[in-house]
N, C-alpha and C positions, 0 to 999 in steps of 0.2 A: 504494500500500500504506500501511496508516496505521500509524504509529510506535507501540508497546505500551509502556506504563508497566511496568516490572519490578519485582515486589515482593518483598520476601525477608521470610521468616520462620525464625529461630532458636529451636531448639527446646533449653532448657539448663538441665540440672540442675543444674545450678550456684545456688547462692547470686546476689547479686546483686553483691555486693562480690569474689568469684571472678570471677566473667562482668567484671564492671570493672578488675581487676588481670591476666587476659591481655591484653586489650584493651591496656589500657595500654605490657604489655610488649612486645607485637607493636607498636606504633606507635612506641613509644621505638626498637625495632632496626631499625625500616623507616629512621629517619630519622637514627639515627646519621652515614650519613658525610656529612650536607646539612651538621649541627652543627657534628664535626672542619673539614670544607674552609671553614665559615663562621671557625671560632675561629682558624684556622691563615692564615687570610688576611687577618683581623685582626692578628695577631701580625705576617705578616709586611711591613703595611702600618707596622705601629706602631717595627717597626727600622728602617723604608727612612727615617720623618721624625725617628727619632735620627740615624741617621747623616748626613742634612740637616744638622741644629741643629750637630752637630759639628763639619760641614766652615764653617758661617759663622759 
């Protein structure tokens, strides 16, 4: 069976800068918690070599 390319077509009344500003805000909320669990393990990398530096 041969593999089919899928094409999508959006059909949008939308402005162009509308059509880009949900876009946008559906990707910002898709990726929100990659962000928090990136920023948060940051942080909690960045107390674990404080309290390093403190003990020596």
């Amino acid at each position: 069976m041969k593999k089919r390319k899928l094409n999508y077509r959006f059909h949008d009344p939308n402005t162009t800068e509308t059509a880009a500003d949900y876009l946008l805000k559906v990707l910002i909320k898709a990726n929100t918690p990659k962000v928090e669990r990136a920023i948060q393990q940051n942080a909690d990398s960045q107390i674990e070599e404080k309290q390093k530096e403190h003990l020596v």
